[in-house]
C-alpha positions as CSV (number, residue, x, y, z in Angstrom):
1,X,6.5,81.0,3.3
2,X,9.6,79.8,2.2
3,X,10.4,77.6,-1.2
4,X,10.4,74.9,1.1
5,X,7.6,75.4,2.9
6,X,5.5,76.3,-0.3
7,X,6.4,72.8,-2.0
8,X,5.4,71.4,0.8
9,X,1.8,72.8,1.0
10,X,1.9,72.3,-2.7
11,X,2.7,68.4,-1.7
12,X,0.8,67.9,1.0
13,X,-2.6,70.7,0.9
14,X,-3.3,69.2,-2.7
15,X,-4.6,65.8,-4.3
16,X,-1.8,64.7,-5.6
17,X,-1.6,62.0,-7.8
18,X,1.9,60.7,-7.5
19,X,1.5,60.4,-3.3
20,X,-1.7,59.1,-3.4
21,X,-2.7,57.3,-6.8
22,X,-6.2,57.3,-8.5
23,X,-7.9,59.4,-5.3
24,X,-5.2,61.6,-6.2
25,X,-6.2,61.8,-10.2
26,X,-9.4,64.8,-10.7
27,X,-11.3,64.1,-14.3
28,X,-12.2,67.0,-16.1
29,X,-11.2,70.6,-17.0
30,X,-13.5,72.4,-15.2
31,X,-10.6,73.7,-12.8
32,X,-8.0,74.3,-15.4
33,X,-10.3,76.3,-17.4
34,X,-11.2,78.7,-14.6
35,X,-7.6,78.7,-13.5
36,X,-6.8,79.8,-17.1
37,X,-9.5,82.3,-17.5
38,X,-8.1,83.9,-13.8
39,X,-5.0,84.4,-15.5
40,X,-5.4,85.4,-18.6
41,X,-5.1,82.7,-21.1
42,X,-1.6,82.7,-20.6
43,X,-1.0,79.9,-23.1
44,X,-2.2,81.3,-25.9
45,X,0.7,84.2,-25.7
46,X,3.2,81.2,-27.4
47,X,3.5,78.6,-29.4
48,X,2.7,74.9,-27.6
49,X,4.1,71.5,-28.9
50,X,2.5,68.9,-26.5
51,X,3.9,65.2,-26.1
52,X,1.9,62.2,-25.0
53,X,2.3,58.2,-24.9
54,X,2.8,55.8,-22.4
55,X,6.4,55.7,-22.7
56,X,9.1,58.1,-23.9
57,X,7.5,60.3,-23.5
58,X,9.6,62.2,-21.5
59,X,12.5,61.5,-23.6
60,X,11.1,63.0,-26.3
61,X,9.9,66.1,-24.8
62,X,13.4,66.9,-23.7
63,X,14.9,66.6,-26.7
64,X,12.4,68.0,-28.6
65,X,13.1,71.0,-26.8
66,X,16.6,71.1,-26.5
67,X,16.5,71.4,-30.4
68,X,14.4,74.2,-30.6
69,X,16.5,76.1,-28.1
70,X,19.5,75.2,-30.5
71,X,17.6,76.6,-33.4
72,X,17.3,80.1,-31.6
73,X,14.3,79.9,-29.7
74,X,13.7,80.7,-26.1
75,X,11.8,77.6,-24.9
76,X,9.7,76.2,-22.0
77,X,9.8,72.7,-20.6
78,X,7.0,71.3,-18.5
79,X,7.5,67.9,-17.6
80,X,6.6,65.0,-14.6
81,X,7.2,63.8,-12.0
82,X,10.4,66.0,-10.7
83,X,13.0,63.7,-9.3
84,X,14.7,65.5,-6.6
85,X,13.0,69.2,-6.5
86,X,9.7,70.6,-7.8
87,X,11.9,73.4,-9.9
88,X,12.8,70.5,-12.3
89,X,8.9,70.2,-13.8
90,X,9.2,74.0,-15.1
91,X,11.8,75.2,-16.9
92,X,13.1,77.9,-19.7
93,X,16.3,77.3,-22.0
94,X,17.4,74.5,-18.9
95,X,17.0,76.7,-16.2
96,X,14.6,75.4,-13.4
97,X,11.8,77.7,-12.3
98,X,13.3,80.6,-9.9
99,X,11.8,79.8,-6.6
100,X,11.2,83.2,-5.5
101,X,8.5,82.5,-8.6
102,X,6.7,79.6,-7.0
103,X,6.6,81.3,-3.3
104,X,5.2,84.7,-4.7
105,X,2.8,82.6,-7.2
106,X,1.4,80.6,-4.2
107,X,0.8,83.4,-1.8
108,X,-0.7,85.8,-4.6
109,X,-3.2,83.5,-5.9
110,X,-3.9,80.8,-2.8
111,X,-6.9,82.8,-2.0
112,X,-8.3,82.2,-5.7
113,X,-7.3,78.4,-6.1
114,X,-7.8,76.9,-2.3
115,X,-11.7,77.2,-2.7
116,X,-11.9,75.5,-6.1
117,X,-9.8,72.7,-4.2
118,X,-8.1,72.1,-7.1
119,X,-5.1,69.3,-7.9
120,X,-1.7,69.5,-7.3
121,X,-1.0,69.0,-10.8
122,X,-4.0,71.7,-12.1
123,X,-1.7,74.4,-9.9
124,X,1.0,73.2,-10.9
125,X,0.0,73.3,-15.1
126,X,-1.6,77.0,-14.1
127,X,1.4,77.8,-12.6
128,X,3.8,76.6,-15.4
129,X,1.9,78.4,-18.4
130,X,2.1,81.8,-16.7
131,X,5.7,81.5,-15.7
132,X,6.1,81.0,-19.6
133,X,4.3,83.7,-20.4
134,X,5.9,85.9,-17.8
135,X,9.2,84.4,-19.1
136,X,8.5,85.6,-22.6
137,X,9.3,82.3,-24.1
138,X,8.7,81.7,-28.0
139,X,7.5,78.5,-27.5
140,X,6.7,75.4,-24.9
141,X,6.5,72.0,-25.3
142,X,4.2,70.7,-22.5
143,X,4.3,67.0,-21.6
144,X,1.0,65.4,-20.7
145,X,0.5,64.3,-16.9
146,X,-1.6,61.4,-17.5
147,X,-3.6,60.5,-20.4
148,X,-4.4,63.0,-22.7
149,X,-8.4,63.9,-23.3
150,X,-8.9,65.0,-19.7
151,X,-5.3,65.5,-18.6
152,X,-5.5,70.0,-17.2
153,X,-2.8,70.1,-20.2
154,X,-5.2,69.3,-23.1
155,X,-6.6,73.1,-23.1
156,X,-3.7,73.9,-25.3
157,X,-3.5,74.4,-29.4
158,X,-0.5,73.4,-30.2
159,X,1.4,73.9,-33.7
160,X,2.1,69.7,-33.5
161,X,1.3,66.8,-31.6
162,X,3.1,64.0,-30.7
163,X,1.9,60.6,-29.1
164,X,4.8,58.4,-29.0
165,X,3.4,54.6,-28.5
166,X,0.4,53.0,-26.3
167,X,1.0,50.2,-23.6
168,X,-0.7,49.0,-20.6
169,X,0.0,51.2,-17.6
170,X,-2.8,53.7,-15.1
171,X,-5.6,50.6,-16.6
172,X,-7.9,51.7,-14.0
173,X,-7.4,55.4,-14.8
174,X,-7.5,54.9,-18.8
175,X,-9.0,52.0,-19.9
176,X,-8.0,47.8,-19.3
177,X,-7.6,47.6,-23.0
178,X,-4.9,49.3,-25.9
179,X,-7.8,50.6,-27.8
180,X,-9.3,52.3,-25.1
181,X,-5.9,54.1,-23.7
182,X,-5.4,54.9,-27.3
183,X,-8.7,56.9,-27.2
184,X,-8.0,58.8,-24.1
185,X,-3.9,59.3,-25.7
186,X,-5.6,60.9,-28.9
187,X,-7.8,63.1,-26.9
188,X,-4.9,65.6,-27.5
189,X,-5.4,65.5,-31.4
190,X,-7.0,68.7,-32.4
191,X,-8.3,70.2,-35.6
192,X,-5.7,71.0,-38.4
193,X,-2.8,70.4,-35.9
194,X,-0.4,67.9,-36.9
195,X,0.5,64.8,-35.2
196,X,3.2,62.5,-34.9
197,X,2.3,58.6,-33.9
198,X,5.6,57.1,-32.7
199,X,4.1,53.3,-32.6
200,X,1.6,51.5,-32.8
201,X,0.2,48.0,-32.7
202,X,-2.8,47.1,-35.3
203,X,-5.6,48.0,-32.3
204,X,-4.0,51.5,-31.6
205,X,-3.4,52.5,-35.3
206,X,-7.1,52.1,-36.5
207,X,-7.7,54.2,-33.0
208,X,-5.5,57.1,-34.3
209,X,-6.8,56.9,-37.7
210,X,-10.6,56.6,-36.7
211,X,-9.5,60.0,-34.4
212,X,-7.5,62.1,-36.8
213,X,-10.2,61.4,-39.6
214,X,-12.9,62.7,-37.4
215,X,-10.9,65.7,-35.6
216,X,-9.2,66.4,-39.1
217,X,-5.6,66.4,-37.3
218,X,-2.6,65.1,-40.1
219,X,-1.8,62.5,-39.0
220,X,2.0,60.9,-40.0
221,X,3.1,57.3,-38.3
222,X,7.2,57.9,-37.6
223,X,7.3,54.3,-38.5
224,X,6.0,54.5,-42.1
225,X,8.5,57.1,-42.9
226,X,11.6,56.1,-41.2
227,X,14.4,59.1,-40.3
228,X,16.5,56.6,-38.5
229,X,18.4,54.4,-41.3
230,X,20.8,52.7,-39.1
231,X,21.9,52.5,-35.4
232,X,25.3,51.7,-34.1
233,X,27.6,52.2,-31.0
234,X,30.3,54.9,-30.2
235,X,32.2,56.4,-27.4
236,X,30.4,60.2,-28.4
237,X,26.6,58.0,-27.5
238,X,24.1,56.1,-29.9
239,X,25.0,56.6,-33.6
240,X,21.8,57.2,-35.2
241,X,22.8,57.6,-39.2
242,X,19.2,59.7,-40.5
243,X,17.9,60.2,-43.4
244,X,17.5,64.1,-43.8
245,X,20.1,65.0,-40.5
246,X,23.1,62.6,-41.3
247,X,24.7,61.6,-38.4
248,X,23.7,62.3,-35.0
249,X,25.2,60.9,-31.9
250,X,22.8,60.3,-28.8
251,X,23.6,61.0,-25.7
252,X,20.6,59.0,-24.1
253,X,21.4,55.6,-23.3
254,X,18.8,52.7,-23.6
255,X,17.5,50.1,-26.3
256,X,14.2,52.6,-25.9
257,X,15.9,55.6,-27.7
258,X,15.9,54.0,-31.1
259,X,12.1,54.4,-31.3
260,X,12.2,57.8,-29.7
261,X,14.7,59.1,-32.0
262,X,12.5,58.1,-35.1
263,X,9.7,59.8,-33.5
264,X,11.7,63.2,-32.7
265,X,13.4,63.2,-35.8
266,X,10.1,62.7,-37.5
267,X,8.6,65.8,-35.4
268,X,11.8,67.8,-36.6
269,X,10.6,66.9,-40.1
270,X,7.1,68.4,-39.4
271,X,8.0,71.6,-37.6
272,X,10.4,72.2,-40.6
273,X,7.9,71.4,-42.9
274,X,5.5,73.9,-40.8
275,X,8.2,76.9,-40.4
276,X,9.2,76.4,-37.0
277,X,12.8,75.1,-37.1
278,X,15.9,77.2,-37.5
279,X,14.7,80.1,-36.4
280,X,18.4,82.0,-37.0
281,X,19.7,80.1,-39.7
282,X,20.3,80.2,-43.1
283,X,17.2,78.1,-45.0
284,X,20.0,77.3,-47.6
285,X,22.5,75.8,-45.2
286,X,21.3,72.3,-44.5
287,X,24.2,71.5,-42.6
288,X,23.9,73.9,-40.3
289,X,20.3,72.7,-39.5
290,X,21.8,69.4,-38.9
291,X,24.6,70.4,-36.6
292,X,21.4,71.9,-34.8
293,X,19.7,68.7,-34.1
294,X,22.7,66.6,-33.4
295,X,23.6,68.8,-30.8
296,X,20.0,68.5,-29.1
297,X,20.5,64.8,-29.5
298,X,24.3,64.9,-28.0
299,X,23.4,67.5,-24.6
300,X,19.9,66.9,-24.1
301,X,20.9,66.3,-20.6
302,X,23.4,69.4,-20.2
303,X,20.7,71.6,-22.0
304,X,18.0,70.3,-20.6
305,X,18.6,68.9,-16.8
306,X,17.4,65.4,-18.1
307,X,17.8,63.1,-15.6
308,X,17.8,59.1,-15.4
309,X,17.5,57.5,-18.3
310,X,19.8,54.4,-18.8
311,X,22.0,57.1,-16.8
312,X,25.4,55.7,-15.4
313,X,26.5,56.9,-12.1
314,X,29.7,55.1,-11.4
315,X,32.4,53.0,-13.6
316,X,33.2,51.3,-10.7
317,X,31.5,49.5,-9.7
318,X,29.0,50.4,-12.8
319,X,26.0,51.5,-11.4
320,X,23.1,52.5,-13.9
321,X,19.6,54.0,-12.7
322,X,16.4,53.9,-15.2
323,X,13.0,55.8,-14.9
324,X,11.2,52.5,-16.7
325,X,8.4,51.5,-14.4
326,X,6.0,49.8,-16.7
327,X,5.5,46.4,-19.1
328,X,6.6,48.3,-22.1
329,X,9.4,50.2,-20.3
330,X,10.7,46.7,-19.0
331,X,10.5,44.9,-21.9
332,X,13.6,47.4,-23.4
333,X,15.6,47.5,-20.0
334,X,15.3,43.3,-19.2
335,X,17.2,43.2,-23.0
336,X,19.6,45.8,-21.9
337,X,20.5,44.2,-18.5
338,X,20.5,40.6,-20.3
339,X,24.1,42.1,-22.2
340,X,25.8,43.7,-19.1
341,X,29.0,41.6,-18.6
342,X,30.1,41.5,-15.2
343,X,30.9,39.1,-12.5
344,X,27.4,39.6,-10.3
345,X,24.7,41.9,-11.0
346,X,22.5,43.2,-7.9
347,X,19.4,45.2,-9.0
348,X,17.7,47.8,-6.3
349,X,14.2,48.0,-7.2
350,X,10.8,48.8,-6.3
351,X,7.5,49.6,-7.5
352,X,4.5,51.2,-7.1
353,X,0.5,49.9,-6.4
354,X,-0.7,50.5,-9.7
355,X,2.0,48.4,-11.7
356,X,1.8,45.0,-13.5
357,X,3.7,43.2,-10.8
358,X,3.8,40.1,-12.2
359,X,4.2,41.1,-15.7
360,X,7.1,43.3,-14.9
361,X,8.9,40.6,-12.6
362,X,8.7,37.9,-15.5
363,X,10.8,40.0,-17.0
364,X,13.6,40.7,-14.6
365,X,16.7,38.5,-14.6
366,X,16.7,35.8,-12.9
367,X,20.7,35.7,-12.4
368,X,21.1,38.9,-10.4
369,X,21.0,39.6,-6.8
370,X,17.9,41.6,-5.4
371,X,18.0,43.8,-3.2
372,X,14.1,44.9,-3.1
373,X,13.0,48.2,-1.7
374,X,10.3,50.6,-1.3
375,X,10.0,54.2,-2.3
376,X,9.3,57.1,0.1
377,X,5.7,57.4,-1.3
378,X,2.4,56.1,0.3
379,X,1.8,54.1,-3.5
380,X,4.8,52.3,-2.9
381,X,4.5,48.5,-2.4
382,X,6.2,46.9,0.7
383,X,9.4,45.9,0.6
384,X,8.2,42.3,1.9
385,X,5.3,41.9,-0.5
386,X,8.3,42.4,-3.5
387,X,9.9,40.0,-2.3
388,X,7.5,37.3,-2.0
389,X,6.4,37.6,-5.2
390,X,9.8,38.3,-6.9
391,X,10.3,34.5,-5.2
392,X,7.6,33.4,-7.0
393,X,9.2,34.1,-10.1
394,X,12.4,33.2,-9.5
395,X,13.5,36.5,-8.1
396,X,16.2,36.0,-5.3
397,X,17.1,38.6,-2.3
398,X,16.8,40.8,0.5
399,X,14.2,43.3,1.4
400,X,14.9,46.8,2.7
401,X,12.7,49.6,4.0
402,X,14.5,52.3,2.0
403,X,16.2,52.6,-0.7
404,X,18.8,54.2,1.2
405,X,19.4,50.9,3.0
406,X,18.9,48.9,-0.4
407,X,21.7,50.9,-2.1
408,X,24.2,50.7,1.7
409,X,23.7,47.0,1.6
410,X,24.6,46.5,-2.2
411,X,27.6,49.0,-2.2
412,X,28.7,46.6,0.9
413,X,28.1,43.4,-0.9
414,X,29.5,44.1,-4.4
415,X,33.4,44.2,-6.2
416,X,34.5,47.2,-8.5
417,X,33.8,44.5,-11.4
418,X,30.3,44.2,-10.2
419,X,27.0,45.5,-11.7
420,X,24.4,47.8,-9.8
421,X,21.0,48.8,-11.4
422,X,18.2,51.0,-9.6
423,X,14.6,51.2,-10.8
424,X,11.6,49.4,-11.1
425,X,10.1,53.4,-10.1
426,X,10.8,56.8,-11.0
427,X,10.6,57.3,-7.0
428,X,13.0,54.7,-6.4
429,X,15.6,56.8,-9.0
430,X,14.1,60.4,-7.1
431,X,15.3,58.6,-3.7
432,X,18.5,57.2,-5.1
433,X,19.3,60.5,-6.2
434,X,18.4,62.7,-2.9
435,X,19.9,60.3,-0.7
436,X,22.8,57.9,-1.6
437,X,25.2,60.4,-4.4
């Protein structure tokens, strides 16, 4: 097979949980744990920092990651969804998997996996530890798929943890209630590994107290010991003065990063703390360890192939795109897109079935042009249907079957001094990307 051709019968042969939603999703470990014991354990051959929450998380995981490749280590990223090619979820010191890797991984080990009719994403997690462990990385920090307790990442010990905040989103996968995705969220806590809660609301806190007393996992809350003093604007990104890194310049845009940088910063604080930071540098020469995390901060996304996030795309006319696809991601990017001067904005945007419709469209401007959309996924949710119920809040536009279409009509429509924002999806971004720059 070709790479193609073996992402597609990765796509396509599978389950997979981004194409087809909650029939899509398998519960349990039973798979990964046989996949693991088949090769090896290849996890345990390096160190493991693993990232979960309902939002930032994949922020965080970047960055966290781009620092420790600063510091001097050779490090793995596995992240999700990919946004334009499967390479992007698996990579070491930035570089995507090689895809002569995934074709010869598929066709050597198909015959084991196809009877266990396994996941896409329980291949794709099996696949990703051994290519670390071939790589010979010193360590990985592995972003949760969905949830935590049962998600085929959880058979990891990491050296820290690191949930970043709890809101409503996957309800009918993890629980109608805060408390109850905070449960499945802490299901990654394990015994004597540190852990870093990035926010909380008064239901989710006594959750991760309750959990970290009875698992015996530290626990610190990044908001109780606050590494972010100040936060200002400047043409090198987000000024973030700290309180142990001085100043450190952000290159991710968003109102979101404030939180997130507490939470890495606070991680940093741990791994220091634990002996895993700085690997080539001189204990005694704190600037040095500084200049290390500010530079993770300022390249995340040349180090790390970050894509998305408050991302600009064009001056003129300013067109931004933005992964945020639930409540809480919304309730930062509505703010944000409340303070864009310009004369019009138009906003491309979709969604997908399992979404808070209604609670994300009360909190979309009501002064912008739509141009509504749907992704090239089966979860996607008509065009038509958006629009009817983006009326019904106020919500004024055209629908369009692609987001190729969406994106021709409001190039067409819009001056240089105009505004253009895409989201509402990470799909929607993946098909802005692959098909209109």
């Amino acid at each position: 097979m070709t790479y193609r051709e073996t992402c597609n019968y990765l796509f396509n042969q599978m389950p997979m949980f981004e194409k087809q939603g909650a029939s899509g999703y398998k519960e349990g470990l039973d798979n990964t744990l046989k996949l693991d014991e088949h090769f090896g354990h290849p996890h345990q051959a390096y160190k493991t920092i693993h990232v979960a929450g309902t939002n930032g998380k994949g922020s965080c995981a970047h960055t966290i990651a781009a620092i420790l490749q600063e510091c001097g280590y050779k490090t793995g990223l596995y992240t999700s969804p990919h946004l334009v090619d499967f390479s992007e979820r698996i990579r070491v010191n930035g570089h995507p998997i090689d895809e002569n890797y995934v074709v010869s991984f598929v066709e050597k080990e198909k015959s084991f996996f196809e009877p266990l009719h396994p996941s896409f994403f329980e291949v794709t997690t099996a696949m990703a530890f051994k290519y670390f462990k071939d790589m010979e990385v010193d360590i990985a920090v592995i972003e949760v798929g969905l949830g935590g307790r049962l998600d085929c990442t959880n058979i990891i010990t990491p050296i820290l943890s690191v949930i970043t905040n709890i809101s409503l989103d996957h309800t009918k996968l993890l629980g109608s209630s805060l408390e109850q995705i905070a449960m499945e969220k802490a299901g990654i806590m394990k015994k004597g590994v540190p852990v870093v809660i990035g926010e909380t609301t008064p239901e989710t806190r006594m959750v991760f107290e309750a959990v970290a007393q009875e698992t015996g996992a530290p626990v610190t809350f990044a908001e109780d010991h606050p590494e972010v003093i100040s936060v200002g604007e400047s043409n090198l990104g987000i000024r973030y003065t700290t309180a142990h890194y001085g100043l450190v310049y952000g290159e991710l845009q968003g109102f979101c990063q404030e939180k997130n940088a507490n939470t890495i910063l606070t991680a940093c604080r741990i791994l220091e703390d634990e002996g895993y930071m700085y690997r080539f540098a001189d204990d005694d020469n704190s600037e040095a360890k500084g200049q290390e995390v500010a530079k993770g901060f300022k390249s995340v996304c040349e180090i790390t192939g970050l894509r998305g996030r408050w991302q600009t795309v064009s001056e003129s006319p300013k067109v931004i795109c933005d992964t945020g696809h639930n409540v809480g991601g919304w309730q930062y990017i509505s703010r944000q897109l409340s303070q864009v001067e310009c004369r019009k904005k138009h906003i491309i945007f979709g969604l997908v079935d399992d979404k808070d419709m209604d609670g994300i469209m009360e909190l979309l401007p009501k002064d912008a042009i739509y141009h509504f959309t749907k992704a090239d996924t089966k979860r996607a949710v008509s065009e038509n249907v958006l629009k009817i119920i983006g009326e019904q809040h106020g919500l004024h536009g055209e629908s369009f079957p692609s987001v190729a279409e969406a994106w021709q009509n409001a190039r067409k429509s819009c001056a240089s001094d105009d505004f253009i924002f895409v989201g509402g999806s990470s799909y929607v971004v993946a098909d802005f990307f692959k098909n209109c720059i």
